[in-house]
DODO-281919 format. One record per residue (C-alpha): residue number from 1; x, y, z; residue in three letters. Coordinates in steps of 0.05 Angstrom, whole numbers, always signed. Example, Ala and Ser with C-alpha at 12.3 -4.5 7.8 and 13.67 -1.06 7.14 Angstrom:
DODO-281919
> mike/east/north/up/rolum
> 1/+246/-90/+156/ALA .
> 2/+273/-21/+143/SER .
//
This chain:
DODO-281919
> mike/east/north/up/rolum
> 1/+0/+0/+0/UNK .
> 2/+33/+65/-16/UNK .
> 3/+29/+127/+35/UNK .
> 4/+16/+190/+31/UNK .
> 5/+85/+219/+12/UNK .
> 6/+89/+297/+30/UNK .
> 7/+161/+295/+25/UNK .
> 8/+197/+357/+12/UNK .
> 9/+243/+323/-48/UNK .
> 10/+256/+277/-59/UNK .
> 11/+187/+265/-69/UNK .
> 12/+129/+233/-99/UNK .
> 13/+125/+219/-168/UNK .
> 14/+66/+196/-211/UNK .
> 15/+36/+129/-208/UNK .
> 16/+27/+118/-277/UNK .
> 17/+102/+136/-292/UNK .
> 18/+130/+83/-235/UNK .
> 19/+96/+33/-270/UNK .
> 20/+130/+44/-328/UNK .
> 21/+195/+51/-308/UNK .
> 22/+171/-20/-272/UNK .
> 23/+158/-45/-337/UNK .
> 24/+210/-24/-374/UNK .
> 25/+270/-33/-326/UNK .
> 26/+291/-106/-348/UNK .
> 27/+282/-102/-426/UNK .
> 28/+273/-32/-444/UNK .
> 29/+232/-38/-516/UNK .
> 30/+243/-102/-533/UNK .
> 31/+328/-85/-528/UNK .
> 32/+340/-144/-482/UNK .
> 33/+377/-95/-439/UNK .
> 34/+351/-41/-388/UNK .
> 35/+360/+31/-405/UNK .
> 36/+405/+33/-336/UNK .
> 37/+455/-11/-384/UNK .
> 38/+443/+27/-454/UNK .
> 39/+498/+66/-480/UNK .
> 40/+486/+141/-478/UNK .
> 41/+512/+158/-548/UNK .
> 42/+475/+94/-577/UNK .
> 43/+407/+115/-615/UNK .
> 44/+359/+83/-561/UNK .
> 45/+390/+134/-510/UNK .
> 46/+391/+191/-561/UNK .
> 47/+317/+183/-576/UNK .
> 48/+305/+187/-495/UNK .
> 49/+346/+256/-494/UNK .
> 50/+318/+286/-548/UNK .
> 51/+252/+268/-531/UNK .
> 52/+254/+298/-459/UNK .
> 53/+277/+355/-485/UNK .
> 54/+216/+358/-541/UNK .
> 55/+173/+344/-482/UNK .
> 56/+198/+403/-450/UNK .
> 57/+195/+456/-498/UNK .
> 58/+125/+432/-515/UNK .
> 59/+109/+444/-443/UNK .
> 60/+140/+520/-433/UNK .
> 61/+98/+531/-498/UNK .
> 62/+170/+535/-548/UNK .
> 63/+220/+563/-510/UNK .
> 64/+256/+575/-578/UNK .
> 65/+309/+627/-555/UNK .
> 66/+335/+587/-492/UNK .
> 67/+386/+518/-496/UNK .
> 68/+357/+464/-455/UNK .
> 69/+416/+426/-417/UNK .
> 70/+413/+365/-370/UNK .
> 71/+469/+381/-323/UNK .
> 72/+498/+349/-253/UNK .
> 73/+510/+371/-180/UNK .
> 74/+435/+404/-167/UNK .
> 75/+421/+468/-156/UNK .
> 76/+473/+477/-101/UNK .
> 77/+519/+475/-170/UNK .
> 78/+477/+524/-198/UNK .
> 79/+490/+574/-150/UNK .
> 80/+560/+571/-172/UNK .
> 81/+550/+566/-243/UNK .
> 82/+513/+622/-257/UNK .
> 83/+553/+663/-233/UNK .
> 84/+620/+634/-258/UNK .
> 85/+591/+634/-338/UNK .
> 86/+549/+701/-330/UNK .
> 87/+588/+750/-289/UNK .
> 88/+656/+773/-335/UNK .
> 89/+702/+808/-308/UNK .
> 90/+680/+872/-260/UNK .
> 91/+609/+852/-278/UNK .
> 92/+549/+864/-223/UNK .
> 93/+497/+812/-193/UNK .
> 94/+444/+825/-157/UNK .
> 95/+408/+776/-122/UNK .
> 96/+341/+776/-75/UNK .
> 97/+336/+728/-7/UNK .
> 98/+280/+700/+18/UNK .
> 99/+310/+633/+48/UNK .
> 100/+365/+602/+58/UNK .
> 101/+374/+571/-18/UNK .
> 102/+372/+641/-35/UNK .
> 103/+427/+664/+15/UNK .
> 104/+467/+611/-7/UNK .
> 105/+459/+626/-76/UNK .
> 106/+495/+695/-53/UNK .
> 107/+554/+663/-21/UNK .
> 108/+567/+627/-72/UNK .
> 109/+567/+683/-122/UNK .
> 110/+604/+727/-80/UNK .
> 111/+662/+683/-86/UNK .
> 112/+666/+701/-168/UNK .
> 113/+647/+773/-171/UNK .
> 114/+613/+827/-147/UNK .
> 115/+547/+800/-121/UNK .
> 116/+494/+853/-80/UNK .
> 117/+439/+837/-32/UNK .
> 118/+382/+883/-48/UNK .
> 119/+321/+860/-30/UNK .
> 120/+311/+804/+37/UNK .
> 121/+265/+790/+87/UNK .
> 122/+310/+759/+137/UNK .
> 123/+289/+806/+181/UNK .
> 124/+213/+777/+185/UNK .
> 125/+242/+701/+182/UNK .
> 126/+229/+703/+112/UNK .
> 127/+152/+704/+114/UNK .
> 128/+144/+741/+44/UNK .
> 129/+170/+757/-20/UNK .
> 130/+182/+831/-42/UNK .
> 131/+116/+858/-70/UNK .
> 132/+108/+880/-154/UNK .
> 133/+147/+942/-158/UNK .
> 134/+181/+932/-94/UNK .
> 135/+249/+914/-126/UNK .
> 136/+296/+974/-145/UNK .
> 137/+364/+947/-178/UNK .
> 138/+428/+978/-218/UNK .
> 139/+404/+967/-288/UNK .
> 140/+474/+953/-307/UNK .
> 141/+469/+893/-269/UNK .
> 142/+495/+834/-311/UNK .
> 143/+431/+797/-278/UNK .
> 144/+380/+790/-216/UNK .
> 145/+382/+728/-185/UNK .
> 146/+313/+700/-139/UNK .
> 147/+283/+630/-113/UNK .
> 148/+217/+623/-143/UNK .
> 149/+192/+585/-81/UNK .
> 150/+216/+579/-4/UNK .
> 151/+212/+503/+15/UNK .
> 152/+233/+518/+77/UNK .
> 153/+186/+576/+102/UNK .
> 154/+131/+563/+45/UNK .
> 155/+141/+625/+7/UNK .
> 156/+125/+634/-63/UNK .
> 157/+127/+683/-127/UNK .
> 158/+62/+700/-148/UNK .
> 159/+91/+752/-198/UNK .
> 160/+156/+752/-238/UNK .
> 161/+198/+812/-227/UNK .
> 162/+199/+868/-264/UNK .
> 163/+267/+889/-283/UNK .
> 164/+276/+924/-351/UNK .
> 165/+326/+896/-392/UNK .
> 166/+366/+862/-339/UNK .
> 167/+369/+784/-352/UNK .
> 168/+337/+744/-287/UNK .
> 169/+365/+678/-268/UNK .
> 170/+313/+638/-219/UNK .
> 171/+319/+576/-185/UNK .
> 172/+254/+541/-199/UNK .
> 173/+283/+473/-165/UNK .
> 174/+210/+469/-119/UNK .
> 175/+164/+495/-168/UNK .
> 176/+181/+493/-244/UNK .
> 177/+120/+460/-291/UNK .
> 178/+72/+473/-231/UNK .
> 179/+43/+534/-276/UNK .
> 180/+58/+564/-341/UNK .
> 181/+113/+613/-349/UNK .
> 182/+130/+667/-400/UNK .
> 183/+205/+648/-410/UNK .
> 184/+222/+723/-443/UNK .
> 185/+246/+759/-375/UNK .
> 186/+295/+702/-356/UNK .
> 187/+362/+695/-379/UNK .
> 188/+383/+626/-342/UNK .
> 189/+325/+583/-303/UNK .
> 190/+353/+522/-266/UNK .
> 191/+317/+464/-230/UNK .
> 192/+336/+400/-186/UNK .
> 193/+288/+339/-217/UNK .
> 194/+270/+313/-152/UNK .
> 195/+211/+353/-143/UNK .
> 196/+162/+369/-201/UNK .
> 197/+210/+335/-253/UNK .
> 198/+226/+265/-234/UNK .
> 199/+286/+237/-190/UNK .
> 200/+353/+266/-163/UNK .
> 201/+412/+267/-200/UNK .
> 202/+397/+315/-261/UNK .
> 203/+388/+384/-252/UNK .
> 204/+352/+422/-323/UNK .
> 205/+379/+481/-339/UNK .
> 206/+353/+535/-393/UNK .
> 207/+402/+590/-410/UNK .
> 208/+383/+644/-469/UNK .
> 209/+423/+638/-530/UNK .
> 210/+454/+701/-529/UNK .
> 211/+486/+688/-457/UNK .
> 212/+512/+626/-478/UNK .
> 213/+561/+675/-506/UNK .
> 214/+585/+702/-432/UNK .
> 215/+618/+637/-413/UNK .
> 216/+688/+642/-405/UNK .
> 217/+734/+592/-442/UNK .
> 218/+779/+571/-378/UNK .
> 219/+705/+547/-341/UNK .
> 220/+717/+471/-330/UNK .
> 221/+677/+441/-382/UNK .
> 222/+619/+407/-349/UNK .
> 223/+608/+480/-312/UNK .
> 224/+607/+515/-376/UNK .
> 225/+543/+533/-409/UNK .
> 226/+573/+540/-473/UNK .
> 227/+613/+470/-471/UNK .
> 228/+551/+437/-446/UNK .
> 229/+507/+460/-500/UNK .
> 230/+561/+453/-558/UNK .
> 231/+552/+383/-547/UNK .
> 232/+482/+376/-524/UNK .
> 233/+492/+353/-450/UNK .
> 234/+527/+302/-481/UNK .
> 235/+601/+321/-460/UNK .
> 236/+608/+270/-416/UNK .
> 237/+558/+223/-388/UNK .
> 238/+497/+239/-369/UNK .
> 239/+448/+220/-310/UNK .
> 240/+418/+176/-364/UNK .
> 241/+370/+136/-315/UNK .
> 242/+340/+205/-287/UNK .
> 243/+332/+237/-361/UNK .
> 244/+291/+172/-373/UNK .
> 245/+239/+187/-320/UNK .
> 246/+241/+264/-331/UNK .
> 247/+218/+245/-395/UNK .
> 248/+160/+202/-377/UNK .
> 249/+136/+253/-332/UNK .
> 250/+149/+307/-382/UNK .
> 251/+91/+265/-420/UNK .
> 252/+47/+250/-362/UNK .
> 253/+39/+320/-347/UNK .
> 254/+29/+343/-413/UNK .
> 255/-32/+282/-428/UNK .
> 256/-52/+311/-365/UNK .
> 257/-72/+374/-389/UNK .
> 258/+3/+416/-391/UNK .
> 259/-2/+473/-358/UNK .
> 260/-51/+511/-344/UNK .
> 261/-86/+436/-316/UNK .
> 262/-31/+440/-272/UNK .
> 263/-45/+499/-246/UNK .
> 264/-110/+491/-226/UNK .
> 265/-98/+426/-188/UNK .
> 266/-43/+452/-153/UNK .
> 267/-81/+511/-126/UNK .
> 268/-144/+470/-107/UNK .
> 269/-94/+434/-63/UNK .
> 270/-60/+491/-36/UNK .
> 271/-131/+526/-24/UNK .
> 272/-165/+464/+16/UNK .
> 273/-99/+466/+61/UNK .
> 274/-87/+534/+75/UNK .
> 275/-172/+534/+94/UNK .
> 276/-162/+472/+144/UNK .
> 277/-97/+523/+173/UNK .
> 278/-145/+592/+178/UNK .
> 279/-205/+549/+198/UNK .
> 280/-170/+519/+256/UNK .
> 281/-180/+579/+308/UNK .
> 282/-100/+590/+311/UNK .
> 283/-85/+516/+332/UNK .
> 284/-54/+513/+267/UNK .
> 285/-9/+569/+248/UNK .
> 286/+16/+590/+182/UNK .
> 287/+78/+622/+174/UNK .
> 288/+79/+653/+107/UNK .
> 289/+39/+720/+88/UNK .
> 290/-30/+705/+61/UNK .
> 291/-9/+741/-8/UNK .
> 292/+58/+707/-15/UNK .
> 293/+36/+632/+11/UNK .
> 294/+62/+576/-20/UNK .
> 295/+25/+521/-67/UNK .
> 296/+79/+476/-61/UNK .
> 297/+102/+478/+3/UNK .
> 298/+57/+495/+66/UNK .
> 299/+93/+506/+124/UNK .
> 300/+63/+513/+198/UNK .
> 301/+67/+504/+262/UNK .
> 302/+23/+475/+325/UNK .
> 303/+10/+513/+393/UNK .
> 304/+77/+471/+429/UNK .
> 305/+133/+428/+399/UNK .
> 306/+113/+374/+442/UNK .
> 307/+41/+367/+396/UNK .
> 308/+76/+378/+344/UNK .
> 309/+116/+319/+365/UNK .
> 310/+60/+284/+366/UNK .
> 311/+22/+299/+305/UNK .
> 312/+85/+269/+263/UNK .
> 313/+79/+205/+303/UNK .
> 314/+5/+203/+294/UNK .
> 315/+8/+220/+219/UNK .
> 316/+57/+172/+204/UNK .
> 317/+13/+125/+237/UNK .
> 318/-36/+127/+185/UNK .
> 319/+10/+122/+130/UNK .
> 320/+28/+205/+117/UNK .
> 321/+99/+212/+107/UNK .
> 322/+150/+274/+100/UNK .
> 323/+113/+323/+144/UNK .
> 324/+171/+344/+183/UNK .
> 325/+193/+412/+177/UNK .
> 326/+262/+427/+159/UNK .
> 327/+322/+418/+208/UNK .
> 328/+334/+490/+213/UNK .
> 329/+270/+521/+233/UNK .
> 330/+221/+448/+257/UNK .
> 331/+147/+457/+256/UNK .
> 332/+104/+417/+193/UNK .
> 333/+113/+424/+126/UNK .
> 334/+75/+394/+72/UNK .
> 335/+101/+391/-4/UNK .
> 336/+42/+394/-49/UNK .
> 337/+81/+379/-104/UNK .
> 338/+57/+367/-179/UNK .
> 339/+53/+290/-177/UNK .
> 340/+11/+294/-105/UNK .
> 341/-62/+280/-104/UNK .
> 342/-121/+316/-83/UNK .
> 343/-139/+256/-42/UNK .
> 344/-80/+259/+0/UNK .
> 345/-89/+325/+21/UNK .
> 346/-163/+314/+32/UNK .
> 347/-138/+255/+75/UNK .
> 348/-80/+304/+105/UNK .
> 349/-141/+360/+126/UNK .
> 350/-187/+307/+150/UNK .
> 351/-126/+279/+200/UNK .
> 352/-110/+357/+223/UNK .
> 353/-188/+366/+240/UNK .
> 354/-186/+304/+281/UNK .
> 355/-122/+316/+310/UNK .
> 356/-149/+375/+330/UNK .
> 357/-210/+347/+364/UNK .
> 358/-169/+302/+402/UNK .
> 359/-106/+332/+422/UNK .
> 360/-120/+403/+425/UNK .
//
């Protein structure tokens, strides 16, 4: 019987695409060999990578002016990255915090160029995200970096920044292909798998044409943007297992409506938890602002640790996984994540109102 898996990432994936992968492990079409054992430059493989990377493009509705690569290391490599192929020499970053994957995302930079912090709500503990308009930058900024979505404190872009010319680069690891997105405004977009996409170990990356140009030639290779793309993602070896199952889920969501399907689903899911939260007379307690909240990842907390303790254990109990907060800050957090169904959140709401009844 499978749980209820509100896992932060790695996380639930669809049904229908586990059974595949089920299906096809041993003897991938009728190759007498799994696609774990096919070669990467052999045509089965090829068809799998170029596929995905159809699949994608269909998805984002084109995305005709930006290089899709399949790259290692997550988005903790990304944080690097980007700044190591985008900011040349005396170049300007600025980046906005609203977590901790966005703080680190500074570090990192800092340690290639000249990165600036303007725009955070540390201050708050990172309950929002800076409002449309908010956002005032040096327009000869070589780009503005931001996290789309706070898994830790359940924080999320409603908007895309407005910023003129200036290229953005986003880290979409928690909540890329949960909506539709106008891909124009961002120069570089990067993503872990191992939430919407499918499982850890590849990390997509989309980078604009025209910046594949700001790569410097002394980048080691599988860092560069350029290199990477020259060759298709294909420089070295690729995480040819995940790219298989981003594929398949590539296709599932698109038979599934793409999307703008998506969408919908995901805030249904979002709206029926934050209610059971607001409806709870302050025994559950959100911690993000109403306006910025989260679809994919609510975080909250109980009245005392020691309940909250005990709601885990309880949950658990009746098969709902991954509703620990995270190590830094505790409380409950559930991921609502593309491949999560309305019936485990119903189940999820139904458990707090009892819990509630019985514990409170």
């Amino acid at each position: 019987m499978r749980v209820h898996n509100f896992g932060a990432g790695p996380s639930t994936l669809p049904l229908a695409v586990l059974e595949q992968v089920r299906d096809e492990l041993i003897d991938y079409h009728g190759s007498g060999m799994s696609i774990l054992e096919t070669s990467h430059r052999g045509p089965r493989y090829d068809r799998v990578h170029r596929r995905a990377i159809e699949n994608l493009r269909e998805l984002l509705g084109g995305a005709d002016n930006h290089t899709v690569l399949f790259m290692a290391g997550g988005a903790r490599t990304q944080f690097s990255a980007a700044p190591m192929n985008l900011l040349a020499d005396g170049g300007r970053a600025a980046y906005v915090t609203t977590g901790r994957w966005s703080e680190m995302a500074l570090e990192a930079a800092a340690r290639y160029g000249d990165a600036t912090e303007v725009w955070t709500s540390r201050e708050s503990g990172y309950d929002r995200v800076p409002a449309p308009g908010e956002l005032e930058i040096d327009p000869g900024a070589a780009y503005l970096h931001y996290t789309s979505n706070n898994t830790i404190r359940g924080t999320q872009f409603h908007h895309v920044p407005a910023v003129g010319d200036t290229p953005l680069v986003c880290d979409m690891s928690s909540d890329i292909l949960s909506r539709p997105v106008a891909l124009a405004p961002f120069g570089v977009i990067y993503a872990g798998a191992q939430k919407n996409l499918g499982p850890a170990g590849v990390t997509i990356v989309l980078v604009r044409k025209d910046l594949l140009e700001r790569s410097p030639e002394d980048l080691p290779e599988t860092l560069s943007y350029a290199a990477m793309a020259a060759k298709n993602s294909l420089l070295n070896t690729p995480p040819v297992f995940a790219i298989y199952v981003v594929g398949l889920v590539l296709r599932y969501l698109h038979e599934s409506g793409g999307l703008a399907a998506a969408e919908r689903r995901n805030r249904r899911k979002a709206e029926l938890l934050y209610r059971a939260i607001d409806e709870s007379d302050d025994f559950y307690r959100g911690h993000a602002r109403p306006a910025d909240r989260s679809w994919m990842n609510v975080a909250f907390r109980l009245p005392t640790e020691d309940l909250e303790r005990r709601f885990l254990v309880d949950a658990e109990a009746v098969g709902m996984v991954g509703l620990k907060g995270h190590r830094s800050v505790g409380g409950i957090r559930a991921s609502l994540y593309n491949a999560l169904e309305r019936s485990s959140v119903e189940a999820l709401t139904g458990f707090m109102d009892e819990f509630q009844k019985t514990r409170g």
